[in-house]
LUMVOGU-558993 format. One record per residue (C-alpha): residue in three letters; y, z, x. Coordinates in steps of 0.1 Angstrom, whole numbers, padded with zeros to 4 digits, always signed. Example, Ala and Ser with C-alpha at 12.3 -4.5 7.8 and 13.67 -1.06 7.14 Angstrom:
BEGIN
ALA-0045+0078+0123;SER-0011+0071+0137;
This chain:
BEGIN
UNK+0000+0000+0000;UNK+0033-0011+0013;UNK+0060+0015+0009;UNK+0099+0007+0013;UNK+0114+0035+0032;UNK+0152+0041+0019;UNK+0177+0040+0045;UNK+0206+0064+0052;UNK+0236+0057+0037;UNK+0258+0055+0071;UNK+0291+0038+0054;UNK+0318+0054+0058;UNK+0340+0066+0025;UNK+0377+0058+0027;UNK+0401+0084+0032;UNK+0421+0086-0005;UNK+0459+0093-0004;UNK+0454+0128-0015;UNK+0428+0137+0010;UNK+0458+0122+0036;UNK+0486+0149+0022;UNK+0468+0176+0025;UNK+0455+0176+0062;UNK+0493+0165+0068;UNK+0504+0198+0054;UNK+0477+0218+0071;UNK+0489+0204+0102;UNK+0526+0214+0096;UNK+0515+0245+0085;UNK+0496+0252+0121;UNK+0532+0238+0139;UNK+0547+0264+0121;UNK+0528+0292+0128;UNK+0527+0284+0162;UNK+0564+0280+0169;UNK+0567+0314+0153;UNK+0542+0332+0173;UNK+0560+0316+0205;UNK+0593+0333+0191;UNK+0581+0365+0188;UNK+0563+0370+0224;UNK+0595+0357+0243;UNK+0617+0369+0221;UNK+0608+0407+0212;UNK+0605+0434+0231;UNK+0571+0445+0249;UNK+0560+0479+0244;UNK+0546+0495+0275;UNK+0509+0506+0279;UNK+0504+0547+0278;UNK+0494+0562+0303;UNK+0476+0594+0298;UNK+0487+0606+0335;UNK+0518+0594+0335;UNK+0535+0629+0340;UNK+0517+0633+0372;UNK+0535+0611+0405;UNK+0519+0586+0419;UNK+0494+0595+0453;UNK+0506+0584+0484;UNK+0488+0563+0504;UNK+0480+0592+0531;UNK+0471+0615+0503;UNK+0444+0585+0485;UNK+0430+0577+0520;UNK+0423+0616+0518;UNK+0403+0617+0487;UNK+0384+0584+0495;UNK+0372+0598+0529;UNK+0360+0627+0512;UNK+0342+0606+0486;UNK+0328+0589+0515;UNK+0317+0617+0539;UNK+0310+0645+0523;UNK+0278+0647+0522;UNK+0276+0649+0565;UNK+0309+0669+0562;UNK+0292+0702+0539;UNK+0264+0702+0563;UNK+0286+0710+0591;UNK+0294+0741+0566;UNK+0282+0776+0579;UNK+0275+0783+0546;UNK+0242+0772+0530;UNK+0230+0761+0491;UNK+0209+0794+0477;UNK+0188+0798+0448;UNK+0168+0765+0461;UNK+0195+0744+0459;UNK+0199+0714+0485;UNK+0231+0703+0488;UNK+0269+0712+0484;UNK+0289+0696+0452;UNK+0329+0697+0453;UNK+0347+0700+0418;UNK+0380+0704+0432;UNK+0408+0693+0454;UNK+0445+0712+0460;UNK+0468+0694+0484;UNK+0492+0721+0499;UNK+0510+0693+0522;UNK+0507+0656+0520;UNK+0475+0658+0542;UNK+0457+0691+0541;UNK+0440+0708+0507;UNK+0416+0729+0497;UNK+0385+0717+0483;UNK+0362+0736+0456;UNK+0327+0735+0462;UNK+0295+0750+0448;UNK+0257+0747+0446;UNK+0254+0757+0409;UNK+0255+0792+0421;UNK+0281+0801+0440;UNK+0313+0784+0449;UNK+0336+0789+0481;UNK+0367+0772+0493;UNK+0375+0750+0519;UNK+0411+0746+0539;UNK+0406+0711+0548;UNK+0429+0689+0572;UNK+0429+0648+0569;UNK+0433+0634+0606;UNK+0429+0601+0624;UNK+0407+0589+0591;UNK+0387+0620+0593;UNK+0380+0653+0580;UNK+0388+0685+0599;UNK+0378+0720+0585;UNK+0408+0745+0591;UNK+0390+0780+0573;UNK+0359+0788+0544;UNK+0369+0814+0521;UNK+0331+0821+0516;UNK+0322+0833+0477;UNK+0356+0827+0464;UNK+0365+0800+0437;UNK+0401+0811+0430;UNK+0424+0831+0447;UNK+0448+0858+0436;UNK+0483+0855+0442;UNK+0486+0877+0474;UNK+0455+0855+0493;UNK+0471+0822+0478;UNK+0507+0825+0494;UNK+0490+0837+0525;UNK+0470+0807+0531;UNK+0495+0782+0517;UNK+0520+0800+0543;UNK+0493+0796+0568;UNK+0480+0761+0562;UNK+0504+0744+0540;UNK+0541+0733+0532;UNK+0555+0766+0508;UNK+0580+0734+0498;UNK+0552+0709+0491;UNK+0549+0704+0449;UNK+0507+0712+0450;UNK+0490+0686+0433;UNK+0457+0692+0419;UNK+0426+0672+0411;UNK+0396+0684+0395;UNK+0359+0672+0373;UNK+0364+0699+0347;UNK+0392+0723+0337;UNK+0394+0753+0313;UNK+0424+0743+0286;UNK+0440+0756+0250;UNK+0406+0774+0247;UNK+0388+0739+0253;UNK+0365+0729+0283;UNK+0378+0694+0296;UNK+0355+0673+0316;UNK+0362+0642+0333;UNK+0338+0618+0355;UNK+0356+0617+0384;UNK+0388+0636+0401;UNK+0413+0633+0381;UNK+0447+0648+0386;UNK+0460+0677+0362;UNK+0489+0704+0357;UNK+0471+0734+0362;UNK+0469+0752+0399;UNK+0435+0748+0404;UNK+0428+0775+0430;UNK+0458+0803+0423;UNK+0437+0830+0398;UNK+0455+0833+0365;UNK+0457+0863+0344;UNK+0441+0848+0306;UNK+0460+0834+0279;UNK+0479+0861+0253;UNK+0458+0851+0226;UNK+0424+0865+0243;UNK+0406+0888+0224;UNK+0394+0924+0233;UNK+0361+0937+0231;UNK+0356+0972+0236;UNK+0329+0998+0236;UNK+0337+1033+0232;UNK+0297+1041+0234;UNK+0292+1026+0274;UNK+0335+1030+0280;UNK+0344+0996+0289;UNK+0365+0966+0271;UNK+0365+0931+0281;UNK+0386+0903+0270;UNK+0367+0865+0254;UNK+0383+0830+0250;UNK+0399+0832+0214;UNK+0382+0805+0202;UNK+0349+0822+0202;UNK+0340+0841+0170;UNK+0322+0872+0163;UNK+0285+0865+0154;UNK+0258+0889+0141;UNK+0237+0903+0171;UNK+0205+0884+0171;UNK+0170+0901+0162;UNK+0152+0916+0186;UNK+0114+0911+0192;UNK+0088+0936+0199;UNK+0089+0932+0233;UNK+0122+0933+0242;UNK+0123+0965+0221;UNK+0101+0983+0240;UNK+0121+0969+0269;UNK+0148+0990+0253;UNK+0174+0963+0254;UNK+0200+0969+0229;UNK+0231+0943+0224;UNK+0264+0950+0223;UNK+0282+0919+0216;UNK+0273+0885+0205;UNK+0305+0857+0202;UNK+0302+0821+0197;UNK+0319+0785+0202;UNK+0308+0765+0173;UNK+0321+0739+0182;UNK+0310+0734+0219;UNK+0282+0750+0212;UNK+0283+0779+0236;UNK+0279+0815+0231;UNK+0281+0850+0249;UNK+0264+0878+0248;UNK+0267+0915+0267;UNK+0235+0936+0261;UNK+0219+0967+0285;UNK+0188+0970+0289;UNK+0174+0999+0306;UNK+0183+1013+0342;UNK+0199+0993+0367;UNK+0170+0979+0391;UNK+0177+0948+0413;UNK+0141+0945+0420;UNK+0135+0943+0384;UNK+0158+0922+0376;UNK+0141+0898+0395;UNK+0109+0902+0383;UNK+0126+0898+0343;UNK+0157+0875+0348;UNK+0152+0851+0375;UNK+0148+0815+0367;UNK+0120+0793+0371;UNK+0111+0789+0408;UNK+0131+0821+0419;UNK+0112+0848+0410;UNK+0110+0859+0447;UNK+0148+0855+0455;UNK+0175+0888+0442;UNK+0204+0873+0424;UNK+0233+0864+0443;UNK+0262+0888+0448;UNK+0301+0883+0434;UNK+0329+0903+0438;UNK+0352+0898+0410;UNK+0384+0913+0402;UNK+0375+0952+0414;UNK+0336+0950+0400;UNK+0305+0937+0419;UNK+0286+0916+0399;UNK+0247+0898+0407;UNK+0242+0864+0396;UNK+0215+0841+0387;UNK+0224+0802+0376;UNK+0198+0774+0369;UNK+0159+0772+0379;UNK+0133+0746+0384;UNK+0124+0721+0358;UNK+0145+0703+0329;UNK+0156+0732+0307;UNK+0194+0746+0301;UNK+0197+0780+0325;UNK+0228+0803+0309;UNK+0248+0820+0339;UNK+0240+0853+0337;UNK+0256+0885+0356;UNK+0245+0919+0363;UNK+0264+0950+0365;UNK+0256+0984+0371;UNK+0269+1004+0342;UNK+0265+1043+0355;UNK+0232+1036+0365;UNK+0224+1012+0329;UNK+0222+0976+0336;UNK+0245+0959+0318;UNK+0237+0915+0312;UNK+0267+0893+0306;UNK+0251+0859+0297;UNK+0272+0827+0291;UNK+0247+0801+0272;UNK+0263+0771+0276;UNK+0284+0747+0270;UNK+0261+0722+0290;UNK+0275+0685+0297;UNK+0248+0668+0307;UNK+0237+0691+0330;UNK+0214+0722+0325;UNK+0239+0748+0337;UNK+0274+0755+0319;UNK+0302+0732+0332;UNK+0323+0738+0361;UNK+0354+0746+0330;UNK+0329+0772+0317;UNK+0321+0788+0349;UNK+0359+0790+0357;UNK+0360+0808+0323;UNK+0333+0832+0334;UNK+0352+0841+0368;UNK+0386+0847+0342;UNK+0365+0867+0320;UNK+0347+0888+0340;UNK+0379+0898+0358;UNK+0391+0917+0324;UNK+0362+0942+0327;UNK+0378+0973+0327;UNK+0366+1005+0320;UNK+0383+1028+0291;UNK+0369+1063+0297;
């Protein structure tokens, strides 16, 4: 059977007159348009770009070479540190950088236990360690103008940069150095609007961010009841999700607070020592393994140990941020006693 196939129509149909108006019109339209976007980006006024550090001057170039050498070396700078990581850490992070003249600083810098201070000259494209203010994060304002005096230009305008600061009650973080208002390293009293705990029963008061809220005191489990822990004060940041907590439980025992507190993979190392304010406090930090480790301090309370433990708020790390731990040192430094 012989089938006719039908072939495409490929004529072409004439334009009408209509069809001839209106792409004539379109196409003035487009002119229009056109001309009048022209007009108003030569003709108006362009608004500048914010720029969220604009109240901060610009870095010289002495001052950037600074900063990029000790991105670049600092990992074979720490190590010539007399100082070494505890707690089974490895290796020496800094948070924190002060200039006191255009080319010498002090740099913050911790294992995620302990934090010192480093007076730190930039010379001939290199690093030169001036003085280590071992187990100190801050200073007070006696030790500050004594090392800026010593090391620094008391004319210079600091600058600081930092990862993480302490804010309105808010823990700002940032990925990288980043320059902010606050001195960095001079020890602040805290803000008026802190809030005051205060025990009559053990005689002490200590002041909390006022941000946090009270929150009922958390049930206690059989075990730690016969451990005879009994908590005092429970506060939390809803939403950072952080909380504290200051509980005693039994007598004060180093010994045994390592065998009950440490962390994962310490259980044979004491907690670290810290001075703060007038009162001697023992730390532990993070452990082994992939869980979130609250900082938690030790004091001894007329022979009672007394647990100060900061849960958070991690950022992507399983200890609280360097803002938190800032706001741990601040805290800690209200402990008073009443009695």
């Amino acid at each position: 059977m012989n089938e006719q196939l039908q072939q495409p129509n490929t004529s072409v149909v004439p334009q009408t007159k209509n069809h001839k108006s209106l792409i004539i019109g379109l196409v003035v339209i487009v002119l229009l348009l056109s001309a009048a976007m022209v007009y108003l980006l030569t003709k108006l006024p362009t608004i500048a770009p914010t720029n969220i550090n604009s109240q901060f001057p610009a870095a010289s170039d002495e001052k950037e070479s600074a900063l990029s050498a000790l991105k670049d070396h600092w990992a074979e700078f720490s190590n010539t540190f007399t100082v070494k990581p505890v707690l089974g850490a490895t290796e020496w992070g800094y948070t924190g950088v002060q200039f006191i003249s255009n080319d010498t600083f002090f740099i913050q810098f911790e294992d995620g236990h302990v934090g010192h201070i480093a007076v730190v000259k930039y010379q001939n494209d290199s690093l030169k360690l001036l003085d280590l203010l071992k187990d100190k994060s801050t200073l007070d304002s006696q030790e500050y103008d004594s090392f800026l005096k010593q090391y620094g230009d008391p004319s210079y305008k600091v600058s600081n940069y930092t990862i993480s600061i302490f804010r309105n009650g808010e823990i700002l973080s940032f990925d990288t150095l980043t320059p902010v208002r606050e001195n960095i390293i001079l020890m602040e009293g805290v803000a008026a609007d802190w809030k005051t705990y205060k025990n009559d029963k053990y005689g002490f008061e200590i002041k909390y961010p006022s941000d946090y809220k009270i929150a009922p005191l958390p049930e206690l489990d059989e075990y730690w009841k016969s451990k005879g822990l009994e908590y005092l004060m429970n506060v939390k940041q809803a939403q950072a999700n952080a909380s504290i907590q200051i509980y005693t439980q039994g007598q004060f025992d180093l010994d045994r607070v390592m065998r009950e507190y440490a962390p994962t993979g310490l259980q044979d190392i004491l907690p670290v020592v810290k001075v703060i304010g007038q009162n001697t406090f023992y730390y532990y930090g993070p452990g082994g393994g992939g869980v979130e480790y609250p900082d938690q301090y030790f004091y001894n309370l007329a022979g009672k140990l007394l647990v100060t433990n900061f849960d958070g708020p991690y950022e992507n790390d399983k200890t609280p941020s360097n803002a938190a731990k800032q706001m741990e040192i601040q805290m800690l430094g209200t402990f008073k006693f009443t009695n």
